[in-house]
N, C-alpha and C positions, 0 to 999 in steps of 0.2 A: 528714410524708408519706413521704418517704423512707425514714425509720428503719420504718412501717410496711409499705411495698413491700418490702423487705428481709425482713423478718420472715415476711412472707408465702410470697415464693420459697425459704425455709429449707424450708418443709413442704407446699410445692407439688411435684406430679411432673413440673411442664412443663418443658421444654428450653426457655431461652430464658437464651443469652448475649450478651451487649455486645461491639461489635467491637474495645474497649478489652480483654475478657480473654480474646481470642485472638489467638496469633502462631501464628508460624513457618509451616508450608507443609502439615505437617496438627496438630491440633490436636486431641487426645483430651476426649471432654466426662464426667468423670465423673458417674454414674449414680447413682440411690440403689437401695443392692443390687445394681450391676450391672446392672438390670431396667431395661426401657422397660414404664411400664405402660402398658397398652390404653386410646385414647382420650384418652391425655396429648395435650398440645399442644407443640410446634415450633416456635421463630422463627427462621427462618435470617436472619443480617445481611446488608447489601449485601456481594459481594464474597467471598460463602462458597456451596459448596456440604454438605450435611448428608448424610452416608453413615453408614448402619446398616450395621457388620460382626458376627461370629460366628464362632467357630474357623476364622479365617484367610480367611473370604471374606466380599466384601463384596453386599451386599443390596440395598435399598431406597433411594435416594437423593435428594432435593428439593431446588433452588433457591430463591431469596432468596426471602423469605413467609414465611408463616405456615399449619401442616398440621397436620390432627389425625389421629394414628397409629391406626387401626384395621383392620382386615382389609380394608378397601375401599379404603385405600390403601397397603397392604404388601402388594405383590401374592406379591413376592420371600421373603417374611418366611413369608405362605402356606403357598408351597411347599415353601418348604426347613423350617420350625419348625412348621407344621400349628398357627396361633397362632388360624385361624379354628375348631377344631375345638373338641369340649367334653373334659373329663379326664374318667379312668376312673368318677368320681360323676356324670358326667354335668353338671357344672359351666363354663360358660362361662372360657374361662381370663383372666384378668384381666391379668396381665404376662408379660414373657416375657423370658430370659436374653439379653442381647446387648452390643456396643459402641456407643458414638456417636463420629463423627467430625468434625468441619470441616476442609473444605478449602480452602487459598488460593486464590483462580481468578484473582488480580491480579496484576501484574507482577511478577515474584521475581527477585531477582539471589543469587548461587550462586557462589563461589570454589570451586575444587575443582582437586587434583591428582593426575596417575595415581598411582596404588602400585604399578604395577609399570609397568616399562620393557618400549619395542617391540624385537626383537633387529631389528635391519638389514642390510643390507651384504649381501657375496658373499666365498664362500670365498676366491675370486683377488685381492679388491680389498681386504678385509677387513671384519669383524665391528665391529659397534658396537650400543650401547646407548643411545633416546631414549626419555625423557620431557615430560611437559608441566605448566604450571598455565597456566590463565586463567580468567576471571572471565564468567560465562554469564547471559543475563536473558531467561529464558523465561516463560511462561505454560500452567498448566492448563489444556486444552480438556476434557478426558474425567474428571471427577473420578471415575468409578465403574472406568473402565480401569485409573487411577493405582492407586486403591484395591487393585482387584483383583493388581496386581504387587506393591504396597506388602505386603499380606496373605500372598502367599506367598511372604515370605521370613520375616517373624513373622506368626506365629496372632494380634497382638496390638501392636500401638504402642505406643509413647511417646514424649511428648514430644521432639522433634527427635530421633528416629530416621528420620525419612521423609527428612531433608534426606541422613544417612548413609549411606542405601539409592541417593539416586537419586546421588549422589555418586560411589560405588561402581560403579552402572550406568555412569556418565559414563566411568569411567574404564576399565569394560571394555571401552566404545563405541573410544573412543580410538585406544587400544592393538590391536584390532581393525584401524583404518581405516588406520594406518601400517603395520602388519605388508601389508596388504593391496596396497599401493603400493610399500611398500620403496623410500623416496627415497635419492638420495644424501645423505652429509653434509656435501658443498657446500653442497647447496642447502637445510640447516637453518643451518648455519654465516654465510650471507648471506642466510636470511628470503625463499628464494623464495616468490612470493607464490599458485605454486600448492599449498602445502602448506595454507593456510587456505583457499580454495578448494574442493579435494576433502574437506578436515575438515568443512568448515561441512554443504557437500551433505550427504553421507555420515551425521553426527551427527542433522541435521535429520530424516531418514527413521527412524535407529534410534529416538527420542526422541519422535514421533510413534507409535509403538506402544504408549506410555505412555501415552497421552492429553496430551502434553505438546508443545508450538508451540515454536521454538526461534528468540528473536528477535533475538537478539547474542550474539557472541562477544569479550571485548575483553583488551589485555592478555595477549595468549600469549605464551609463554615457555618456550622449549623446555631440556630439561636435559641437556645432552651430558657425553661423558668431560669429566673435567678437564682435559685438555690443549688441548682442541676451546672447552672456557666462556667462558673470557678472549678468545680471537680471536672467539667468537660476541657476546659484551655488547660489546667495543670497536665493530664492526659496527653495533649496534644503539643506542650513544650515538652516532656519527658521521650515521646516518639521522633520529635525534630533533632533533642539532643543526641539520642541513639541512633538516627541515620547519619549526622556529622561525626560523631567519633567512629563509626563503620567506613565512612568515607575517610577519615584521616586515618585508618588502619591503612585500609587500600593502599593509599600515596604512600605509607611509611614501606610495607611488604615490598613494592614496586621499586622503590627507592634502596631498598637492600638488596634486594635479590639483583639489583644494577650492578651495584658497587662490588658483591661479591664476585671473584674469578672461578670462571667455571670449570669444573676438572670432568672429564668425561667420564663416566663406568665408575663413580665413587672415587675411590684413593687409587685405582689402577693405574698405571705411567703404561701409557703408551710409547712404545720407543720409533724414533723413528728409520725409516727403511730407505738407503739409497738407491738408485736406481740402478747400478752397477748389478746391488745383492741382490734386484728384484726379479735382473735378466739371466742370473746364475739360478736362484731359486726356480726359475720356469724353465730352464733347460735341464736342471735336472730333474725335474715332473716329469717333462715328455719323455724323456730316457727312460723314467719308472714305469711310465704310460708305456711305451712298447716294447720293453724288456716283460712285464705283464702279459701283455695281447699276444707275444708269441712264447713263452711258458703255456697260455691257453690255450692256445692255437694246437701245441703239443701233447697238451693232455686229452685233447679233443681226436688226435688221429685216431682213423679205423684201420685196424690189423686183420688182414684177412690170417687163417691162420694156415690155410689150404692154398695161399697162393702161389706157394713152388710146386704145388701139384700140377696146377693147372697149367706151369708154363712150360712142365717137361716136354723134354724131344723126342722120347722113345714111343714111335709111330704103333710098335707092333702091341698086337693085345686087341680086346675087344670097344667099337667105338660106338661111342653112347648115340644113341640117333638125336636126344633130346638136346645135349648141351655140346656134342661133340669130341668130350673126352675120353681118350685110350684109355680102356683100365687094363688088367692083367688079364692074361688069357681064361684063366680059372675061374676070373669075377662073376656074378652073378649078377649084383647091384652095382651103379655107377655111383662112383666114390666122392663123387662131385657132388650129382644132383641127387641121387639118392633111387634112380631112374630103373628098372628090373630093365636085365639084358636079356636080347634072345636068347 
C-alpha cells in the first residue's frame, strides 16, 4: 500500500509533504516544472505555514489544512499573475509559474554572531571595538511578512538560506542597538546587566517587523579587544562559579531542613488530648457558660422599690385620677405618680 501511495504522489500535482521532510526555518517544496497547477491540492502539516512566492514576492499563503489552489482562493496570485483570466486562445489557463514555501511557525533556536563590530567609546576616553554571539529562540508570527523580507534579499530560496538572511538581520539589529547606547567598556568588561536589558527590548521590536516574536536570548558573549577578553571571561567564570556554589547552598539547606524533625512552637511539647477529656472539658464550659448568663441575668434585675405600694388592698383614701392609686385620705400628692390630688 505504501509502495503504491508513493507511486501515486510521483505523478500527482498535489503539494503534500510530511513533517519528516521538512526542516530548517523555511523550507523550499519543489515543483513539477516549477508550476502550481490550477486546482491541485495542498496539505500544510501542523506547525507550517504554506507561502506561494514569485520573483521575489511573496503571495498567497495558508495554514495547517488542506486547500485546493484555484482562483477563488489565490486571491494574491489574481492579481499579481492574472491566473483567473483565459490566454490569448481564449483558453482557461491550467498552471501557473511560481514557488512553494513552508514555514516553521514552531520554536526555532538560532546561534548567530555579529560580522561586524559596534565602534564605541569617546575621542577623550578612547575608541574601542564590540562584538557579540548568543544563542536566540524565537518564533514565526507573520509567516507572509518573513516571506516578504526573506524575498527581497533573494527573488528565490534555498534551502537554509532564510536562517543566513535572518542571521544577517540579527546582526545588523545588534550593532545598531550598541552604536546607539554607546556603553562603556566597564560595564561590558563586568556584564552590566543593563546591556541585555536595552538589547533584548530594542531587538524585540526590530524583529517583530519580521513577523518574528523574540523569546530568549541566552549565552551572550560579548567580543572585546584582546587585551580587555582575558579580564572579561576571568569575570564571567568567577560569576558562573558564584551561582553553582549558591545553587549547591540551596540543595544542601533543602536537604537539612528535610532530614531535620520538625517540633512545633520551638521546644514546646504539646501534649496530647483524648477525646474523652475533650467532651468533659466542653461540658464543663457550657456549665460555666450558664451558671455566668444567669448570675447576669440577676445582677441585671430591676427592683421597683414602690411595688408593695402599688399592689395594696386598702380602697379607702383619696384615688389618683392619673395612675389610679389610693393614697391616704390627708394626701395631697399621689405617692406613686407624684400626681397633686384635688
Amino acid at each position: 500500500m505504501g509502495i503504491f501511495k508513493s507511486f501515486k504522489n510521483l505523478f500527482s500535482n498535489d503539494i503534500t509533504p510530511t513533517e519528516n521532510s521538512l526542516s530548517g526555518l523555511v523550507c523550499p517544496y519543489a515543483l513539477k516544472h516549477s508550476k502550481i497547477k490550477i486546482n491541485s491540492k495542498v496539505k500544510v502539516p501542523r506547525g507550517y505555514v504554506f507561502v506561494i512566492g514569485h520573483n521575489g514576492k511573496a503571495l498567497d499563503h495558508f495554514g495547517e489544512g488542506e486547500y485546493y489552489l484555484s482562483p477563488a482562493t489565490l486571491p494574491l496570485c489574481c492579481k499579481r499573475l492574472k491566473i483567473h483570466r483565459t490566454d490569448k486562445n481564449n483558453n482557461i489557463k491550467k498552471s501557473f509559474k511560481a514557488e512553494a514555501y513552508f514555514v516553521n511557525i514552531n520554536d526555532y533556536e538560532l546561534y548567530f554572531k555579529t560580522q561586524e563590530k559596534a565602534e564605541l567609546g569617546r575621542r577623550a576616553t578612547g575608541i574601542f571595538k564590540v562584538g557579540l554571539s548568543a544563542t536566540l529562540k524565537f518564533k514565526v508570527v507573520d509567516a507572509k511578512k518573513l516571506m516578504d523580507a526573506l524575498l527581497n534579499e533573494y527573488s528565490y530560496l534555498k534551502q537554509g538560506e532564510a536562517e543566513k538572511i535572518v542571521v544577517s538581520y540579527m546582526s545588523d539589529f545588534v550593532v545598531a542597538i550598541l552604536n546607539k547606547y554607546n556603553f562603556a567598556l566597564s560595564e561590558f568588561i563586568y556584564s552590566n546587566s543593563i546591556i541585555e536589558e536595552n538589547l533584548v527590548g530594542e531587538l524585540s521590536q526590530k524583529l517583530s517587523k519580521l513577523g518574528i516574536m523574540l523569546l530568549q536570548i541566552d549565552e551572550i558573549k560579548y567580543l572585546l579587544p584582546k587585551k580587555y577578553q582575558k579580564e572579561y571571561e576571568n569575570n564571567i567564570k568567577i560569576k558562573e562559579q558564584d551561582k553553582k556554589e549558591d545553587a549547591d547552598d540551596n540543595i544542601e539547606k533543602n536537604s537539612t531542613s528535610k532530614d531535620q524533625e520538625y517540633v512545633p512552637f520551638g521546644n514546646i511539647v504539646i501534649e496530647e488530648i483524648s477525646k474523652d477529656d475533650i467532651l468533659i472539658n466542653s461540658s464543663n464550659q457550657i456549665e460555666e457558660v450558664d451558671e455566668k448568663q444567669e448570675n447576669e441575668a440577676k445582677e441585671q434585675e430591676f427592683v421597683d422599690l414602690n411595688l408593695d405600694n402599688l399592689y395594696k388592698q386598702d380602697k379607702k383614701g383619696k384615688e389618683c385620677k392619673l395612675c389610679g392609686y389610693i393614697n391616704t385620705e390627708n394626701a395631697t400628692i399621689c405617692e406613686i405618680c407624684k400626681n397633686k390630688l384635688d
